[in-house]
N, C-alpha and C positions, 0 to 999 in steps of 0.2 A: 349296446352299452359302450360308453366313452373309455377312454383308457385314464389311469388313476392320475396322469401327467394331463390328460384334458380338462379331469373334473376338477384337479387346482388351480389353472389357467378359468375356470368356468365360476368358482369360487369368490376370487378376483373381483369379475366383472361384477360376480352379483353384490360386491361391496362397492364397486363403483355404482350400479344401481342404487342401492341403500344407501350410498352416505354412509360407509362404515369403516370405518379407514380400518380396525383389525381383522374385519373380511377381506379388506383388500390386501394387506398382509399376511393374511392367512395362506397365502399361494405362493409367497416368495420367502425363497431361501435368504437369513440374517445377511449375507455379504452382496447381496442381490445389487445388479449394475442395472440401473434405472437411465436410459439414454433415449436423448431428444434434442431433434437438429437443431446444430452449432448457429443457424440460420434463427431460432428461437430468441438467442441471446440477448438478443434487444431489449426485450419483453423479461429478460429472465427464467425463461423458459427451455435453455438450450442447453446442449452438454448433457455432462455426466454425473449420476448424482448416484451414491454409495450408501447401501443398506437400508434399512427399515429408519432410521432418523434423517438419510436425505430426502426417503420417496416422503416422509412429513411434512419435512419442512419443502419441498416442491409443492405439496399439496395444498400447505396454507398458504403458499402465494401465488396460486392460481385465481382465488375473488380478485386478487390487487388487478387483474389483468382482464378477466373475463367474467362476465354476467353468471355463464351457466354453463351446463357441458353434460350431455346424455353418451353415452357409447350405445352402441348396437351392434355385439359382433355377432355377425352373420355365416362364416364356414370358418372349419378349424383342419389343418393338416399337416399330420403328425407324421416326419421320419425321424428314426431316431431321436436323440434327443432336443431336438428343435420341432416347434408346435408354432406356426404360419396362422396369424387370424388376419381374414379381410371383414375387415364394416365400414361402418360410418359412425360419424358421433355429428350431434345437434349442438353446436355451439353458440353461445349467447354474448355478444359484446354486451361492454358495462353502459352502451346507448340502449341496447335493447333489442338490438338487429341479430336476428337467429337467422342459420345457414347450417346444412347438412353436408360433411365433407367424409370423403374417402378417407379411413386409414388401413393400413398395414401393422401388426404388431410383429415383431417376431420374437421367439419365448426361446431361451435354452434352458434347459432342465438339470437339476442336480440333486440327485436324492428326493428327487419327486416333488419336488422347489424350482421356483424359477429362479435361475443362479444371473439372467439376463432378458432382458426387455428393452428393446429397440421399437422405438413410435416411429413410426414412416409414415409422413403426409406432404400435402403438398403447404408449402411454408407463405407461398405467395399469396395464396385464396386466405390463410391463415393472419398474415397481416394485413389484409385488406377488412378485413371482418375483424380486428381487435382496431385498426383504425378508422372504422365505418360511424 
């Protein structure tokens, strides 16, 4: 059995699966720091974004930018209160061109909340495929 910090992180996804944006906040704590490479920026997509009304408003501008986007996280490991996911997520340009890339999440935990969420990926495969 998971620990009750994995099965919020586990929650999450399954709101990113569904298409559920209060599943997907269901796992992050109200002040929650939503971060994603400054390397994004271009796109809109970069930096730091604050609470359950940033990760939204991120979330509705991700169509402007991308066709489509599956996650697939694959191992989850937990010390203390940081929870390390490695996947991939299937990413859809708005041409149509899908591509499977590596990411890294990393989660810190507060009160059994993610108080933080760091996206690790690689940014160049990433604008080659929003430019494709």
């Amino acid at each position: 059995m998971a620990s009750p910090n994995i099965e919020a992180i586990r929650a999450s996804y399954a709101g990113f699966r569904d298409r559920d944006i209060e599943g997907i906040l269901s796992g992050m704590h109200p002040g929650v720091e939503w971060v994603h490479p400054e390397g994004m920026a271009k796109y809109g997509l970069g930096g730091t974004k604050l609470g359950h009304a940033g990760i939204k408003e991120f979330l509705a501008h991700v169509p402007t930018v991308l066709g489509g986007m599956r996650l697939e996280p694959k191992e989850f490991i937990e010390q203390g209160d940081r929870i390390v996911v490695f996947g991939t997520r299937e990413v859809t340009s708005r041409r149509g061109t899908t591509v499977t890339l590596d990411f890294v999440h990393s989660w810190t935990m507060r009160d059994g909340k993610a108080a933080r969420m760091e996206d690790i990926f690689d940014t160049v495969a990433f604008h080659e495929l929003i430019e494709s």
